[in-house]
C-alpha positions, 0 to 999 in steps of 0.5 A: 582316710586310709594312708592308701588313698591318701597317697593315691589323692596326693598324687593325682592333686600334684598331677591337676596342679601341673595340667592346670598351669600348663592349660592357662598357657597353651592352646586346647590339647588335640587328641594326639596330646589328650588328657590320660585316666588318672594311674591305675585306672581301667581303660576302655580298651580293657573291656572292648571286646567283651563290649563288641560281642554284647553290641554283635546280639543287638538289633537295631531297635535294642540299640536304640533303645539303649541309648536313652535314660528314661523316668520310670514311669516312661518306662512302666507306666508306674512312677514306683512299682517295683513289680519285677514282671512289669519291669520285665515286660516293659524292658522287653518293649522298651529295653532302655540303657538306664532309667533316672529317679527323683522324688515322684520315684520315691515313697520309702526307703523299702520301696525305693530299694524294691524298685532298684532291686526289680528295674536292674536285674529284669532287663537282658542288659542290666541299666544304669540306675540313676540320680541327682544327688550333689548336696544342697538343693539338688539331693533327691534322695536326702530331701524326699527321704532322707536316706542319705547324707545331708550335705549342704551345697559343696560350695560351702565345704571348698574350704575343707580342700581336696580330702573334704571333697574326696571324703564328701563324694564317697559317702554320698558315693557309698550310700547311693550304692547301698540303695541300688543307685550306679550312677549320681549326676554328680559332681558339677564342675561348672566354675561359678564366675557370674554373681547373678548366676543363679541355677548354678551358684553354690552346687559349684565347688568353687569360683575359682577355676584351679581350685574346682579343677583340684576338687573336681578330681578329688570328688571323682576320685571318692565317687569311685571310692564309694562305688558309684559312677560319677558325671562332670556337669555341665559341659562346656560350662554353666557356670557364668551365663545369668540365664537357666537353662530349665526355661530358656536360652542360656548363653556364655559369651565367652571367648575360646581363650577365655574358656581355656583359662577358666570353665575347661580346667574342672572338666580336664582335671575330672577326665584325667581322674577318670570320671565315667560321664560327662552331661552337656549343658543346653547353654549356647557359647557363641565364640564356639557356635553360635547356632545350636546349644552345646548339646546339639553342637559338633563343634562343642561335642565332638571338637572340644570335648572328644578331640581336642580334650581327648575325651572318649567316653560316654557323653549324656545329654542333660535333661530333653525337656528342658527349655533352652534347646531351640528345637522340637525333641525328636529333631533335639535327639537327633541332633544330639547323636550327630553332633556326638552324644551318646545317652539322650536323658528323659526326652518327653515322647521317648517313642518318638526320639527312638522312631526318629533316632532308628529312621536317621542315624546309621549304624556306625554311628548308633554302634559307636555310642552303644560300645561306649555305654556297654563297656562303660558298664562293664567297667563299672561291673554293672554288667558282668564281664565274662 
């Protein structure tokens, strides 16, 4: 590791280390007192204006569009063409803000490149190009070619500390980027504390809520590192419900306290390192709400996340065709947006969710989320700055 970015780890490690004493004492921050960007970290204001200009060339319907990330097949028709007029027509139908990939997306390495290649250069807003790829089980490049670094699940590595989480995130980081990829739904900052928890378990960097929140940060630190935008998962915490997600309701009963004390340290300590996203998970904790998953909840979204951990950036919902969400897809995407959200990922009927977002969320609202995903690629220069 180069002396640079040594010191620059150790700084932001003492600073986790500070937020996470004074978390398990005090009460949620409200915005006023909210988390910072780690030092020297581009902030959203930087890029705003150039974001507003791209917002004020938009109709409606492309703000809409904007606002979700689609399989390529939804997009194309085609799980793997890489044909630049197809993408191109197809994002002028459907001008969708990214597209995510996994192993029906991949056939070969050319070809995997060739698509990435043709998807991110044929829209009038460039996409982010997206994918799962945390180490262990969840590697879609890794498992399905092979491409990248083979990394077991990073629970295995929180031995190695912060320097094997910063290192491990950047390769994974630097090689998903050779290959055309901008954003890895990495890293998982849910705390695994329930043993018969299952579709977390070891994708967790830690059981223990301090040493995920230092490893959590190191791990963005070396996502950036490497060049590729990261995502913490899967707020407010995945990490102790003994149900998945993927097939039904998942619960969390956990008091507020006791997600101060535990679940919310990783997902602060990645903030304040300055991760890029952060994904909901569909699990429902009933101290906070106990009628809608944390997806579709304002008082998890906008409350807890946005004003309470002063987090102002882009908010993705995770997959929409997932089972635990308690209502139809149209009507999940809907309430998504209202509740705060701002990337509804891989709806099953896109058509659908973007007919009813267009029919029901006003303008102000769909402006607001399409500013944060603009100037969330503009400062990954994704889209260029002028």
């Amino acid at each position: 590791m180069k002396k640079g970015l040594f010191y620059g780890l150790g700084l932001g490690l003492l600073l986790v280390a500070l937020s996470v004493s004074l978390w398990r004492g005090l009460p949620l921050l409200r915005a006023s007192a909210a988390v910072s960007p780690a030092a020297g970290a581009d902030t959203p204001d930087r890029y705003e204006a150039s974001a507003q200009r791209i917002l004020a060339g938009m109709t409606r319907e492309e703000k809409v569009w904007q606002m979700l990330v689609l399989f390529p097949q939804q997009v194309t028709g085609d799980a793997v063409s890489a044909d630049a007029q197809l993408w191109q027509e197809s994002l002028a139908a459907r001008p969708v803000g990214g597209i995510v990939l996994d192993g029906d997306n991949m056939e070969s390495e050319a070809q995997l490149r060739a698509l990435l290649t043709a998807a991110g250069t044929a829209g009038a807003v460039p996409l982010l190009t997206c994918v799962d790829e945390e180490g262990g089980a969840v590697a879609r490049v890794a498992y399905n070619l092979g491409a990248v670094t083979d990394f077991e699940p990073m629970f295995t590595y929180r031995g190695g500390g912060a320097e094997t989480a910063f290192a491990n995130a950047r390769t994974l980081g630097s090689e998903l980027s050779s290959l055309g990829f901008n954003v890895d739904f990495a890293p998982v900052a849910d705390v695994w504390t329930n043993p018969d928890n299952a579709v977390i378990g070891r994708r967790a960097y830690s059981d223990d809520a301090a040493e995920a929140a230092a490893l959590i940060s190191a791990a963005v630190q070396g996502f950036h590192a490497g060049g590729t935008a990261c995502v913490l998962k899967h707020f407010p915490g995945h990490g102790d419900t003994a149900e998945d997600s993927h097939v039904g309701a998942a619960y969390c009963y956990k008091s507020a306290a006791e997600l101060r004390e535990c679940e919310l340290l990783p997902f602060a300590a990645g903030i304040a390192a300055g991760a890029d996203m952060v994904m909901m998970g569909h699990i429902t904790v009933p101290a906070l709400d106990s009628a809608r998953p944390a997806t579709l909840s304002p008082a998890v979204v906008t409350g807890l996340l946005r004003q309470e951990l002063g987090y102002d950036g882009v908010v993705i919902t995770d997959a929409l065709q997932m089972r635990a969400l308690n209502v139809g897809g149209a009507e999940a995407a809907v309430l998504a947006v209202e509740a705060g959200c701002d990337l509804l990922l891989a709806p099953e009927d896109p058509a659908a969710v973007a007919a009813a977002v267009l029919d029901t969320v006003d303008e102000a609202r769909l402006d607001e989320s399409v500013l944060r995903i603009l100037q969330l690629k503009l400062r990954r220069g994704i889209v260029a700055a002028p």
